[in-house]
NUVO-541254 format. One line per field, with one value per residue: residue number from 1; residue in three letters; chain; x, y, z of N, C-alpha, C in turn. Coordinates in Angstrom, 3 decimals. Layout:
# residues N
num = c(NUM,...);
residuo = c(ALA,...);
cadena = c(A,...);
n_X = c(X,...);
n_Y = c(Y,...);
n_Z = c(Z,...);
ca_X = c(X,...);
ca_Y = c(Y,...);
ca_Z = c(Z,...);
c_X = c(X,...);
c_Y = c(Y,...);
c_Z = c(Z,...);
END
This chain:
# residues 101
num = c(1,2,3,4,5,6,7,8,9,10,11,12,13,14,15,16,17,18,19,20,21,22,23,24,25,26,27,28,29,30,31,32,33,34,35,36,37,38,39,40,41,42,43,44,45,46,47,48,49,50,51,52,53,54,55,56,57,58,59,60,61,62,63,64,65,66,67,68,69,70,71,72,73,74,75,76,77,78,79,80,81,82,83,84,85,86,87,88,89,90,91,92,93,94,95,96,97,98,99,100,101);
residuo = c(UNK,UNK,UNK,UNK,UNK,UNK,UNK,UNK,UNK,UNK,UNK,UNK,UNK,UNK,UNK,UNK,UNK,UNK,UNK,UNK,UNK,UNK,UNK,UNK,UNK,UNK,UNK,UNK,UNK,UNK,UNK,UNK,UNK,UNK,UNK,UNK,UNK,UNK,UNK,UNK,UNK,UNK,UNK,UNK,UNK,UNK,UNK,UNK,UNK,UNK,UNK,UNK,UNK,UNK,UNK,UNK,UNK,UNK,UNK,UNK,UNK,UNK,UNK,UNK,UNK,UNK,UNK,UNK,UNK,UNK,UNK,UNK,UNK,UNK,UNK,UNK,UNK,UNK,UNK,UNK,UNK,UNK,UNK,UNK,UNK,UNK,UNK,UNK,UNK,UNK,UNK,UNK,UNK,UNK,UNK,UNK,UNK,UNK,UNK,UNK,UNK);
cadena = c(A,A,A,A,A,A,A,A,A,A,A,A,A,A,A,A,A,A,A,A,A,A,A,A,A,A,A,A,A,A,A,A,A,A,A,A,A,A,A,A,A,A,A,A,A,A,A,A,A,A,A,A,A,A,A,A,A,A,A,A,A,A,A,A,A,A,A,A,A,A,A,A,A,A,A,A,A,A,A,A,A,A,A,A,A,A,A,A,A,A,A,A,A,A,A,A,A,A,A,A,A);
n_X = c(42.096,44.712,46.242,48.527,48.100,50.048,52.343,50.640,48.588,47.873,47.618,46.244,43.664,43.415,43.102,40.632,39.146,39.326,37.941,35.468,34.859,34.522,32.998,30.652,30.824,30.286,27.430,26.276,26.272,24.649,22.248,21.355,19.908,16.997,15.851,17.277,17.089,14.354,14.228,16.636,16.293,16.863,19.411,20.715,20.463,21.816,24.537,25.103,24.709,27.290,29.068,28.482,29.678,32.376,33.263,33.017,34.836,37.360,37.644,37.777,40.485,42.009,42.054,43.306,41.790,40.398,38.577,36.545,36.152,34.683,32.218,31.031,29.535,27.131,25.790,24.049,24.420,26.659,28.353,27.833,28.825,32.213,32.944,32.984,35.423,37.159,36.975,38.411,40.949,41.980,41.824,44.399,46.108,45.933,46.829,49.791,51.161,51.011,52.427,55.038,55.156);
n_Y = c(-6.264,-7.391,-6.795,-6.995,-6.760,-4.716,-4.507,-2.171,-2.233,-4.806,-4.438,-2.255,-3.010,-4.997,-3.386,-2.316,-4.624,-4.878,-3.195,-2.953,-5.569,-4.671,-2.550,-4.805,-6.736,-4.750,-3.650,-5.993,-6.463,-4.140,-4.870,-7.030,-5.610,-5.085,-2.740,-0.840,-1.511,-0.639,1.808,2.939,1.702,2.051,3.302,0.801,-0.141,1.385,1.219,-1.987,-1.593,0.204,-1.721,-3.593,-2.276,-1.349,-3.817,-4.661,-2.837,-3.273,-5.892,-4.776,-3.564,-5.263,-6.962,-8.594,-8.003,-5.845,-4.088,-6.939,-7.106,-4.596,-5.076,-7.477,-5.960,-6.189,-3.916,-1.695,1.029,1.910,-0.033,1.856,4.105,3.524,2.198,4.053,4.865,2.148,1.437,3.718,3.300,0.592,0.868,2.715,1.187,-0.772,1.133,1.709,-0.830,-1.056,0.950,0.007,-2.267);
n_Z = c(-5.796,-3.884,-0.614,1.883,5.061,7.523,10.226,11.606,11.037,11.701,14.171,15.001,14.056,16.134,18.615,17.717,17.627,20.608,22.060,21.370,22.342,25.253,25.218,24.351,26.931,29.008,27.433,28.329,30.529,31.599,30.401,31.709,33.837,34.452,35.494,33.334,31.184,31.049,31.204,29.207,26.841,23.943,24.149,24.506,22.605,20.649,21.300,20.539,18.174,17.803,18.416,16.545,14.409,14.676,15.160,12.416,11.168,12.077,10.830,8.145,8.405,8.806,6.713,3.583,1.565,1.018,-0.486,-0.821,1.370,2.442,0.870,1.540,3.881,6.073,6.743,5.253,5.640,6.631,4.676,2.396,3.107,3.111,0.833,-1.858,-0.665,-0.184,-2.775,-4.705,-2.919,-3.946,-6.410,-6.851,-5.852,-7.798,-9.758,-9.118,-8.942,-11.388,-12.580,-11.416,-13.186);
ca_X = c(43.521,44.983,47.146,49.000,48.242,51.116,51.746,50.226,46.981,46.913,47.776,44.509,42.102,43.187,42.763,39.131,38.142,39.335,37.511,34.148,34.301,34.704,31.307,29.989,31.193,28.586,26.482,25.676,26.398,23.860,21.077,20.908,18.861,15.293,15.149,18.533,16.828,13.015,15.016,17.607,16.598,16.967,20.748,21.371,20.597,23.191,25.968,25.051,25.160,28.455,29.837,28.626,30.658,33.507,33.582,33.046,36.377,38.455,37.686,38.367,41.845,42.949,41.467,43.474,40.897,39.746,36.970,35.774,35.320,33.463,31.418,30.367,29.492,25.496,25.139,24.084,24.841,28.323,28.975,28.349,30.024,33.395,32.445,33.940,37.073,37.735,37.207,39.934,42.240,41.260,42.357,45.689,47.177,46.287,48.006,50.957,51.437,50.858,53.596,55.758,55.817);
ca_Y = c(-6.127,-8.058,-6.528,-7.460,-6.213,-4.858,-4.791,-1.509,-2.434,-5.756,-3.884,-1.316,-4.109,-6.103,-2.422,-1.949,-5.399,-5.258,-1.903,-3.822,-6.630,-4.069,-2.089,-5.704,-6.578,-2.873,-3.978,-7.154,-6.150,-3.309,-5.399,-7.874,-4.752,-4.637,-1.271,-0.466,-1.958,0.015,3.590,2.728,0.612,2.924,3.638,-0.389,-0.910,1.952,0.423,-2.395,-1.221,0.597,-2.954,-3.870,-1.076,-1.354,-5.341,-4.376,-1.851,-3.910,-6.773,-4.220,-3.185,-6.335,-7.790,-8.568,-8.067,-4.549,-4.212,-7.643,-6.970,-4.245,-5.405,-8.009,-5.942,-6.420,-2.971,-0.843,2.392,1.556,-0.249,2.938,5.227,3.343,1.967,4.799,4.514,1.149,1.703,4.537,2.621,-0.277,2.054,3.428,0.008,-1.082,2.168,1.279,-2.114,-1.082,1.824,-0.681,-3.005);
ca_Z = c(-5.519,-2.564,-0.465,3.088,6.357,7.847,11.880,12.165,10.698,12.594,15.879,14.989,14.174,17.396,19.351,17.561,18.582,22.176,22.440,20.305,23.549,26.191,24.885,24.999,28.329,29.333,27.062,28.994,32.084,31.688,29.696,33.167,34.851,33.948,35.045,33.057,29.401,30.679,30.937,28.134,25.796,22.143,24.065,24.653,20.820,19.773,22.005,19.862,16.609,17.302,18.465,15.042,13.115,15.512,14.263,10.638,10.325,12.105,10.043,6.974,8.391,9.138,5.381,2.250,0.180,1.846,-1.125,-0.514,3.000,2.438,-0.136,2.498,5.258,5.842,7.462,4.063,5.690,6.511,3.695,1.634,3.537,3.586,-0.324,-1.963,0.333,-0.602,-4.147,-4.170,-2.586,-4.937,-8.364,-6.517,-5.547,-9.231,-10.709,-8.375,-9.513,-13.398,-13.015,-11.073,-14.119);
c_X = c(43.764,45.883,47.734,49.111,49.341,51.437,50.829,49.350,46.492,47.019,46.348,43.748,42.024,42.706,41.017,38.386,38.282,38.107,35.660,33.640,34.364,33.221,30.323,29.661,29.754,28.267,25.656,25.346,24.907,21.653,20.601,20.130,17.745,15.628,15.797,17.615,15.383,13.517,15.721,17.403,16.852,18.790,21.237,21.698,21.501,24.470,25.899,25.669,26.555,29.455,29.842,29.735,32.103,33.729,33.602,34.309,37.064,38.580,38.231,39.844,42.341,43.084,42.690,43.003,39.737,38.383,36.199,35.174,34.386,32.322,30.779,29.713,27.830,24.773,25.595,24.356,25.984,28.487,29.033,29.052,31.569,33.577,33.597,35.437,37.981,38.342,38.492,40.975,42.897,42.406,43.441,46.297,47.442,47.235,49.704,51.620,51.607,51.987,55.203,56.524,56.439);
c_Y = c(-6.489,-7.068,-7.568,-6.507,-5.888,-4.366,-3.474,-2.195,-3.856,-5.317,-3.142,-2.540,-4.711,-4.848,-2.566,-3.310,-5.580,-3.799,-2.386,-4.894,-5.867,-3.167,-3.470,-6.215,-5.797,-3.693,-4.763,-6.734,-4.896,-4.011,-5.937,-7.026,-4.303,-3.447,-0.442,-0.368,-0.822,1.108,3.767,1.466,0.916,3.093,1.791,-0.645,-0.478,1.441,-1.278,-2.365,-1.018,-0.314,-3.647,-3.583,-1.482,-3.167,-5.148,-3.956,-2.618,-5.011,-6.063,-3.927,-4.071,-7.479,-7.516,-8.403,-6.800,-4.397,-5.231,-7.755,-5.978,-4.330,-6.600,-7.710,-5.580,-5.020,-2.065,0.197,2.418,1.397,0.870,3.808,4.976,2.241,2.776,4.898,3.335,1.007,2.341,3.912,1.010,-0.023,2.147,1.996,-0.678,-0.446,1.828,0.167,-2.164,-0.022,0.964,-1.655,-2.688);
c_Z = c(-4.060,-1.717,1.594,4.176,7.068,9.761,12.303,12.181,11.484,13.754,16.011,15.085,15.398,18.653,19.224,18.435,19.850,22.831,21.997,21.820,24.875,25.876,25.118,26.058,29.563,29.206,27.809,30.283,32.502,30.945,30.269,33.917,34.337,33.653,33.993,31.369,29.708,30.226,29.449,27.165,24.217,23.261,24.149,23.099,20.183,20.122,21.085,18.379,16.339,17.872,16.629,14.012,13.708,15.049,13.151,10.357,11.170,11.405,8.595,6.870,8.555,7.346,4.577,1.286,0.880,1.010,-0.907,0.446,2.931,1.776,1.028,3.966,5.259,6.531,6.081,4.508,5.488,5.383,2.196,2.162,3.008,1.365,-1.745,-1.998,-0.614,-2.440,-4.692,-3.998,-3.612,-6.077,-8.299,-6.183,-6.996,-10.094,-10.485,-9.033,-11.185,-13.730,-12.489,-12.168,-15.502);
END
């Protein structure tokens, strides 16, 4: 079930990813100091990851096809967590549309 993004949801997604390149930004900026990656290198990888996730759901809130997005998202934890969700929302836009007609 398709639906259309409407300005909130593209205003969030464009928030998540400005907030996604601003952890990157760090990220980098912090990955250029040897000693920065010897001390921190299990915290560089999570600032990572949660650039990952933080790209994943804004790509979901901004999607027409919210199940397809998550059905494509290559990080299996996520994609079950938020799995569910989609599904749900999935059923209720169908019901909508089937009491509509």
């Amino acid at each position: 079930m398709n639906r259309t993004p409407d300005m909130l949801d593209q205003s969030l997604a464009h928030e998540i990813e400005e907030a996604r390149k601003l952890l990157e930004i760090m990220g980098d900026d912090l990955a250029a100091d040897l000693d920065v990656i010897t001390k921190h290198c299990t915290s560089l990888q999570t600032i990572d990851i949660v650039m990952q996730i933080l790209g994943h759901i804004a790509n979901v809130v901004r999607s027409t096809d919210r199940k397809g997005t998550v059905d494509g998202i290559g990080m299996h934890d996520l994609k079950m967590k938020l799995l569910p969700a989609a599904l749900d929302s999935e059923r209720r836009a169908a019901a909508a549309c089937e009491k509509a007609a």
